[in-house]
C-alpha positions in Angstrom: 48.5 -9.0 -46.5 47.5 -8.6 -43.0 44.0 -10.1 -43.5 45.3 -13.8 -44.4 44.2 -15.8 -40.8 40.5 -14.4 -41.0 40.1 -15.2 -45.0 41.3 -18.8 -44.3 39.9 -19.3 -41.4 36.7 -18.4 -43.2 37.5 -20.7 -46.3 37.9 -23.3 -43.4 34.5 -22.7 -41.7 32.9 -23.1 -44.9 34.8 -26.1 -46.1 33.6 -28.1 -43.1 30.6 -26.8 -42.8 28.9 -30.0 -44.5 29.8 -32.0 -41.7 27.6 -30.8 -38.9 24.6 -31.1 -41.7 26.0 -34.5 -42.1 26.1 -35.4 -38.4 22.3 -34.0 -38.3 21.4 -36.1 -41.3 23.1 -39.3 -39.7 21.3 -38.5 -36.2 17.6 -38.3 -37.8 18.3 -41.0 -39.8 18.6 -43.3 -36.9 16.2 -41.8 -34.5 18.6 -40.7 -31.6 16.4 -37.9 -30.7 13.4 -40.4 -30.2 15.6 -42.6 -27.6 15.8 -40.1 -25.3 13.2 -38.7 -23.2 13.5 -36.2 -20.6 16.4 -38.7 -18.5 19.7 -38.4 -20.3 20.8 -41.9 -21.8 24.6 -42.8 -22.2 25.6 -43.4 -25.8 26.2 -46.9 -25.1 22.5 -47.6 -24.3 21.4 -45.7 -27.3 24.0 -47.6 -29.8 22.8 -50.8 -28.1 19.1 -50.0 -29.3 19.9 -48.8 -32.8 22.9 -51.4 -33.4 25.2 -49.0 -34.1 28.9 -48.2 -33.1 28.8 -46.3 -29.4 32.2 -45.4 -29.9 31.1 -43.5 -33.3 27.5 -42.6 -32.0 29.1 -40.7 -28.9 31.5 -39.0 -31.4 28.6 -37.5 -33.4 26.6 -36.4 -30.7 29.4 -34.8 -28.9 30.3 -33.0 -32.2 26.3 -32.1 -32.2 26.4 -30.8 -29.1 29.1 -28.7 -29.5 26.1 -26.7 -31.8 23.6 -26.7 -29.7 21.9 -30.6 -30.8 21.8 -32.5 -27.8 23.4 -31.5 -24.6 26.6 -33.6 -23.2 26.3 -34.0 -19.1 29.3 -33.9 -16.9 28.8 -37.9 -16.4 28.8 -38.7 -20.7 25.0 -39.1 -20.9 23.5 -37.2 -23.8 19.7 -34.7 -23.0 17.4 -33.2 -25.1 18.6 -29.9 -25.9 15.7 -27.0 -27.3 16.8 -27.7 -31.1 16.9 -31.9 -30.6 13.5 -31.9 -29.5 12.8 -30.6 -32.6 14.0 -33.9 -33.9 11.8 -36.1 -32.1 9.1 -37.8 -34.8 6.3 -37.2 -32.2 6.9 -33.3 -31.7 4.1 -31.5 -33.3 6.9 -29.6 -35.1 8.8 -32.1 -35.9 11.9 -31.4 -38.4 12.8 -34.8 -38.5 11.2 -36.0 -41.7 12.9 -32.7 -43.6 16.3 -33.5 -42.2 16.0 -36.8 -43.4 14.7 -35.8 -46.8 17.3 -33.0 -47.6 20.2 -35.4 -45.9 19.4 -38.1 -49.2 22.1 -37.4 -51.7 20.6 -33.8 -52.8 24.2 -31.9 -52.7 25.9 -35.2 -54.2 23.1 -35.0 -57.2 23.9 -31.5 -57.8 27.9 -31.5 -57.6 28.0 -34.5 -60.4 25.2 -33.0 -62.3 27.7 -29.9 -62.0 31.1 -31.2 -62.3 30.2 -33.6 -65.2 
């Protein structure tokens, strides 16, 4: 014994670990990180333009920001952080296309085509 809170805390990390991919996913998907130029936008004006949930959009980028995607302001606007630019489609190294590709059911395909 002794070494029980680090092992489940590590079996925790990795059990949730899917969801920050799946808040990324989510985020490309819509095209948050081409909203917002170099002003911060609130989450409200963002959910407005995409017809989304601001509620639920300003959940997700909160969680996002808490790894570095996006940066929250003291005010609840949402900025560009170095790794969202990165999602913008016009950024000449843009990773938005990728995160969109590997976000399409790839990890669902494989757990059935494992499981069954």
């Amino acid at each position: 014994m002794g070494g029980e809170p680090a092992q489940i805390e590590a079996l925790n990390n990795i059990s949730t670990a899917f969801m920050a991919s799946r808040a990324l996913h989510v985020l490309a998907d819509l095209g948050v990180a081409d909203l917002i130029d170099d002003a911060p936008e609130r989450p409200d004006v963002l959910a407005a333009k995409l017809a989304v949930n601001a509620d639920a959009l300003a959940r997700i980028m909160r969680y996002l920001s808490s790894h570095g995607v996006f940066e929250e302001r003291a005010d609840g606007q949402f900025a560009h952080s170095p790794l969202s630019r990165f999602m913008r489609s016009d950024h000449p190294l843009s990773q938005r296309a990728w995160i969109r590709m590997i976000g399409y059911g790839t990890w669902d395909i494989a757990s059935n085509s494992t499981i069954r």
